[in-house]
N, C-alpha and C positions, 0 to 999 in steps of 0.2 A: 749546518752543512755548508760548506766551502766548495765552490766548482771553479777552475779556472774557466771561462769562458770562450779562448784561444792557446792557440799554440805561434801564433802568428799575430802580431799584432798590426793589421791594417791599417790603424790610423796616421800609423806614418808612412807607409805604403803611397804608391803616385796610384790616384784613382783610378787609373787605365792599363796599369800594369799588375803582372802574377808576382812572386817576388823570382821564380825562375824562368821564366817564358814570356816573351812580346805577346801582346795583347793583341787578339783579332777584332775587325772593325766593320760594324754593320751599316746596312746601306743606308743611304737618308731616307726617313721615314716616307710612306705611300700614300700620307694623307689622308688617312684612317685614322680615329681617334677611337681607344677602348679604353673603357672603363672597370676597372676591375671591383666589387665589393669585397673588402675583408682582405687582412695584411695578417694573417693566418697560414700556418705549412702550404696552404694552398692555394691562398693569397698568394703568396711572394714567389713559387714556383711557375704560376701564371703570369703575373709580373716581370720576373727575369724572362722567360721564354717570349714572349711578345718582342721586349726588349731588344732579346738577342736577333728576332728577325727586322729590327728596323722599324719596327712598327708605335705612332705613340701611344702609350696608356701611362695611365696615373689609379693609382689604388686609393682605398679610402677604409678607415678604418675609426671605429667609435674608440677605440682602445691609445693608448699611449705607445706602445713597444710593439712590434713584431712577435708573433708566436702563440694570435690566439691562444684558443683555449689553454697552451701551454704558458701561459704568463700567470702565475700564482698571485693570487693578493688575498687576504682574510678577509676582505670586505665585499660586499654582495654584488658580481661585476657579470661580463660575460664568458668567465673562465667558471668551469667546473673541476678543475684540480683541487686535493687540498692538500694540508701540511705534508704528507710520507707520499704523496703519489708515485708509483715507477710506471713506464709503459710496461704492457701486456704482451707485445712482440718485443726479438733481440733487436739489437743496433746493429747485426749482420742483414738485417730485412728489413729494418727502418731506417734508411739512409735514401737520399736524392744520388739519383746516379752521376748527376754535374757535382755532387760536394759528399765524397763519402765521409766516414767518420775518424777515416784515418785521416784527411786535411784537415779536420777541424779540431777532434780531442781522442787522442789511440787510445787514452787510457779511460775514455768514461764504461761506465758500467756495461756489463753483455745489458741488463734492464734498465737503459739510464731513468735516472727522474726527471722530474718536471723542468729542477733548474737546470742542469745538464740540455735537456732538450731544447728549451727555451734560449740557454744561449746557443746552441747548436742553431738554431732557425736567425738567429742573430748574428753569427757569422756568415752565414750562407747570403744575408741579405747585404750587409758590408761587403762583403768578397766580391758581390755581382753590382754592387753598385747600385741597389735598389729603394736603399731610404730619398733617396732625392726625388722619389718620382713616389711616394707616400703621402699623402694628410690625415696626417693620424687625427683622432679628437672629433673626428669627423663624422658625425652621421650620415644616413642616405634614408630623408627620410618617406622619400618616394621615387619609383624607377618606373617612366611611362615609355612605350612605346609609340611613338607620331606614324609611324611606318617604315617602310623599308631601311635599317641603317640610318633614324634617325630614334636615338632615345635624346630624353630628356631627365635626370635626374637633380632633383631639388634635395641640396644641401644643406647639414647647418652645422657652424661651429662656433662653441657657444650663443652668444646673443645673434651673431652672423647667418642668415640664412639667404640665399642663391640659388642660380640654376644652375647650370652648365649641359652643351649636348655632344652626344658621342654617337658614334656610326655601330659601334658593338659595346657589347656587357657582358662582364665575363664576374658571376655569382660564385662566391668563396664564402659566404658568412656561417660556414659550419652548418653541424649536425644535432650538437650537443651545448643548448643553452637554454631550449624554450623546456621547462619542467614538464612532464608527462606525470598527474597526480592520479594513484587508483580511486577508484569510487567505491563506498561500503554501505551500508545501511546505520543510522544513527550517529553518533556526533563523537568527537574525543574532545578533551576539554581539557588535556596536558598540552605540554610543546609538541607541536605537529613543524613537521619540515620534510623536504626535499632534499634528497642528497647534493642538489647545486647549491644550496646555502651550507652545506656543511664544509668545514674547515681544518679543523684540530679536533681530538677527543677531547683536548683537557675541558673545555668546557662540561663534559657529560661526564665529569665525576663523581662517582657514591648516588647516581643515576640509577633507575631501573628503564634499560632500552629495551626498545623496542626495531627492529631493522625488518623491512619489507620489503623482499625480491632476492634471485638468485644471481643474478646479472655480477661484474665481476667489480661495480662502484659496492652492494650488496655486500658482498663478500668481505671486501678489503675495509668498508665501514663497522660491518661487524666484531672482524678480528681487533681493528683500534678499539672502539670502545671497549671492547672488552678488558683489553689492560688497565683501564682507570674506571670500570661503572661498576655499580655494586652488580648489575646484573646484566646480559646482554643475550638475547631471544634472539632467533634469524626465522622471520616467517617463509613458507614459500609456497606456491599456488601450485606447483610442481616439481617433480623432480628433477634435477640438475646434474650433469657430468662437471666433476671441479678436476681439471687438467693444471699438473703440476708444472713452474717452471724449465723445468732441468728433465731431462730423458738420457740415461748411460752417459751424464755430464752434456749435456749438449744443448742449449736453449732449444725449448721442445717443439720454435718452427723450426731451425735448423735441424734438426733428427727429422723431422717429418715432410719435410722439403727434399730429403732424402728419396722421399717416394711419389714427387711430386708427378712422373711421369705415368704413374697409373693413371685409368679414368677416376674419376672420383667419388664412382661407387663403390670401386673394389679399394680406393685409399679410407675413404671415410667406416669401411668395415675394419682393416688395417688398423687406424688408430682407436676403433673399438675395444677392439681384440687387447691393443697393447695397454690401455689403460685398464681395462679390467683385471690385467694381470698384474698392473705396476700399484693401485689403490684399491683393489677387493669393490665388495660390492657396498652401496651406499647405505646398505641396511647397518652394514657392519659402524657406522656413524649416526646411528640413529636420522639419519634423511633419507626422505621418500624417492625413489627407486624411479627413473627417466621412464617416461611411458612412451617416446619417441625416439626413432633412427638416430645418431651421434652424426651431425650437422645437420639436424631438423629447428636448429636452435644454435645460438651463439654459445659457443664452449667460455666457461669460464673458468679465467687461470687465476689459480692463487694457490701457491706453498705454507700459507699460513693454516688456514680456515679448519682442515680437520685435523691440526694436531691441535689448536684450541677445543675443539671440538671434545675431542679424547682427554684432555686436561682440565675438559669442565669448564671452558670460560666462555663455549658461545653454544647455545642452547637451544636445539633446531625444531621448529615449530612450524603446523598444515598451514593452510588459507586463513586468512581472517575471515569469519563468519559477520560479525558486525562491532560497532565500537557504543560506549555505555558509561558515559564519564570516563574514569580515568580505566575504566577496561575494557580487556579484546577480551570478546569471545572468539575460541578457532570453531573451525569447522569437525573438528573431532569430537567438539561436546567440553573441551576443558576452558579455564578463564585464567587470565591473570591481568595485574592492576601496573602502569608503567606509569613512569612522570615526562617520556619521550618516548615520539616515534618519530623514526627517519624511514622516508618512502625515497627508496634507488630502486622505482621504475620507470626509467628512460627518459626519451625528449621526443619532443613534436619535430618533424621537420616544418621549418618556418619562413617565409621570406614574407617580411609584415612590408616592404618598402612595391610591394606588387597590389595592385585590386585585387581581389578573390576572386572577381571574375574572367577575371584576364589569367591568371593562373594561381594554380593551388594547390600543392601535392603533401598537405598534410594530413592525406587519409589516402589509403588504396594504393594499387602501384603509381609507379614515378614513369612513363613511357617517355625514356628517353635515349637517342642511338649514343652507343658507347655511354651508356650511363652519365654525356653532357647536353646534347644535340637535341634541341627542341624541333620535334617532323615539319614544323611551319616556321617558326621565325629562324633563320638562317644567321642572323647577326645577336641569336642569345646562346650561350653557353653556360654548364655548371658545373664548374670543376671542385671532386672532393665529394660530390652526393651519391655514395654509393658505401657500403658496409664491408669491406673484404671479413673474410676470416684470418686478421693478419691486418699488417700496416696501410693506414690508405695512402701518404704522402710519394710513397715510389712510386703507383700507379696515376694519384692525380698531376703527380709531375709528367709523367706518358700522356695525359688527357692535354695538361698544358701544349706540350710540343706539338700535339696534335693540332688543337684551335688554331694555335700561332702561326700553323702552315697553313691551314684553310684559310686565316686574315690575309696573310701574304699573298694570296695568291699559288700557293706550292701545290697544293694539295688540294683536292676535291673531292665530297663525301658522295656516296651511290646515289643514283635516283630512287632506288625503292628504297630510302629510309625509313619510311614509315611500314612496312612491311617486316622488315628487321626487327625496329623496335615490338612489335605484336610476336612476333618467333620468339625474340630473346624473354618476354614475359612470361611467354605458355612452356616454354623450354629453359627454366632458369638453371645455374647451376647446384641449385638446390633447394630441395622442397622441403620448404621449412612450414612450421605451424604458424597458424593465421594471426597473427597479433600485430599491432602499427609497426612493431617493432623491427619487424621481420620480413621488410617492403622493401628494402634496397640491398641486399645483402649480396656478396657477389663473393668467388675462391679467388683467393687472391692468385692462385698460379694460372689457374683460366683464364681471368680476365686479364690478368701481364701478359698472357702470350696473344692476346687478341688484339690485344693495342699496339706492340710491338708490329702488327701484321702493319700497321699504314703508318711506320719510323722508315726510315732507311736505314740504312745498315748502322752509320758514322752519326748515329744521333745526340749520343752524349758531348756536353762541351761543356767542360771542365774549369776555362781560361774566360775570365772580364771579356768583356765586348765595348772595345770605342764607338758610341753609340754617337756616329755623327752627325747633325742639323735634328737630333732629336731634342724637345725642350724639354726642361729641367722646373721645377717646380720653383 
């Protein structure tokens, strides 16, 4: 597959100009130095916004290219993408409000894929002028805090290792890289893997699979193999709502963004209601029937899954009971023998570049205001840790703008932040089932209108910023 990557070609572009509008010009930096981890959608959205207010920060990134996890490669990296990936939200609700999709590509997909996206976050970093203030290659392979507004982060690239210190840290290094592996009783002695190491089916051809989880990597892994394996099984611990792309033609957040101004009890019955009547009931696919509320859990979308389903190519199977050489026993009393099992259940939240005792939110809630805002260190940030039902990069672009005014000096957060964060815990926007998985999740309409509450009105900025007496890498 062939993506143009622009419609614009930047590189002959004057670095400080739109190709239709004079470039506005941001103040000399305040003498704040932040450091951003991860040159990621959420990366680079932190990055520009800093940027844009004058402020210096430099990113760091392990990776070679801009667009995190959206940078595909077959080989075992920090990207979980594989060959067919599409996003799961439209490109009407996954766009940055400084670079919609109309400036970069009108015609990519309502579900672009990876490469689409990946140059999309690649434009957006060209347009704003943002690789020059990048070290890609870059690990961080520890972030300390000395005290108030001063870290110290020790670097290394390749054989090169260093310190460097910055006044703020601004955390982007994803959601989705550290493997989340189930636990069973007894041993399998086929190919065992994680859906982060998976790539292409063709490998798993004339295969008997194995696929564990309902989650929507689950899903979309399922239905590939299935075209090229002799056999493909989809286990799952529970029942699942599988939400179809398209609704009355409409990418099915746009149709449901439709009713985004109910509460979200009377919307999340709404979309009950509507899928039941658009997909019958799960029995009707031979899959085990949701024993919880419809957003007690992450909806997963996929158009494929049950018409394989009904065509015989993906074969839905309880819990695994325990493993026995090359077989699952389920939890139903039945067995079968596979020469692969792919586990897509989920990721750890991770930041290995911290003590554990200094902070750790890879278990339990995340208590953090607006989902970045640490209640004590006032110079850490984490922009992107949070699970919408729906795209994260629109809202961690709002978390961005946010930070970048509190560095500037613009803006100032409440005193009872830490009181907030405990409210927003006990009061989330939705009470979902207890699993790791299900510790940061937030509605994506709620939470955009809550961040919006401390933008000003004239937040979006569209246009390069002449970043003056700022240094350049």
């Amino acid at each position: 597959m062939t993506v143009m990557s622009s419609f614009v070609n930047f590189d002959s572009m004057p670095a400080t100009a739109t190709p239709s509008s004079p470039a506005k010009t941001a103040a000399t930096w305040s003498g704040t130095r932040t450091a951003v981890i991860g040159a990621g959608p959420s990366g680079i959205t932190a990055l520009k916004n800093l940027l844009d207010q004058g402020l210096e920060a430099v990113a760091f990134d392990a990776g070679s290219e801009v667009g995190g996890n959206w940078v595909y490669t077959e080989s075992n990296s920090h990207s979980s993408v594989f060959e067919t990936t599409h996003i799961i939200s439209s490109k009407e609700l996954s766009q940055y409000a400084d670079w919609p999709w109309q400036r970069s590509n009108p015609n990519a997909a309502d579900y672009p894929s990876h490469r689409e996206l990946a140059a999309y976050f690649q434009d957006y970093a060209r347009r704003f002028g943002l690789y020059a203030h990048i070290q890609f290659q870059t690990l961080v392979r520890k972030a300390e805090r000395l005290g108030a507004h001063e870290w110290m982060l020790h670097l290394q690239h390749g054989d090169r290792v260093w310190q460097e210190r910055f006044t703020h840290l601004v955390v982007c290094n994803g959601h989705h890289w550290d493997p989340r592996w189930p636990e069973y009783p007894g041993s399998f002695s086929g190919e065992y893997l994680h859906s982060h190491h998976y790539k292409k089916a063709a490998p798993f051809a004339g295969k008997r699979v194995l696929v564990i989880g309902g989650g929507n990597s689950a899903c979309d892994v399922a239905v590939e193999t299935s075209r090229v394996s002799e056999r493909t099984d989809l286990s799952w611990r529970r029942g699942y709502r599988i939400v179809p792309k398209f609704i009355f033609g409409k990418p099915t957040d746009v149709f449901a963004a439709g009713s985004s101004w109910l509460p979200i009890g009377l919307r999340t019955k709404f979309s009950a209601a509507i899928l039941s009547v658009i997909q019958g009931d799960n029995s009707l696919y031979g899959l085990q029937k949701p024993d919880h509320a419809f957003g007690e859990t992450h909806p997963t979308v996929n158009d494929e899954l049950l018409y394989r389903i009904r065509h015989g190519k993906v074969h839905p199977k309880v819990d695994i009971e325990r493993f026995e050489g090359q077989t699952v026993w389920f939890k139903d009393g039945s067995s079968a023998e596979y020469d692969t099992i792919i586990a897509c259940t989920g990721y750890r939240i991770a930041h290995p570049f911290f003590d554990k005792n200094f902070l750790d939110y890879s278990q339990g809630p995340v208590p953090l205001y607006l989902r970045m805002m640490h209640p004590e260190y006032q110079d850490l940030y984490f922009v992107g840790l949070f699970q919408p039902l729906g795209c994260i990069w629109p809202l961690a672009e709002l978390q961005a703008k946010i930070a970048a005014l509190e560095i500037a000096g613009k803006w100032t957060r409440p005193a009872d932040v830490a009181s907030r964060i405990q409210r927003a815990l006990t009061r989330p926007h939705y009470r979902q089932i207890d699993t790791p998985r299900h510790t940061i999740t937030v509605d994506y309409h709620a939470f955009r209108k809550e961040l919006l509450q401390h933008l000003p009105g004239q937040y979006i900025s569209q246009e390069p910023v002449v970043r003056a007496g700022l240094p350049v890498l």
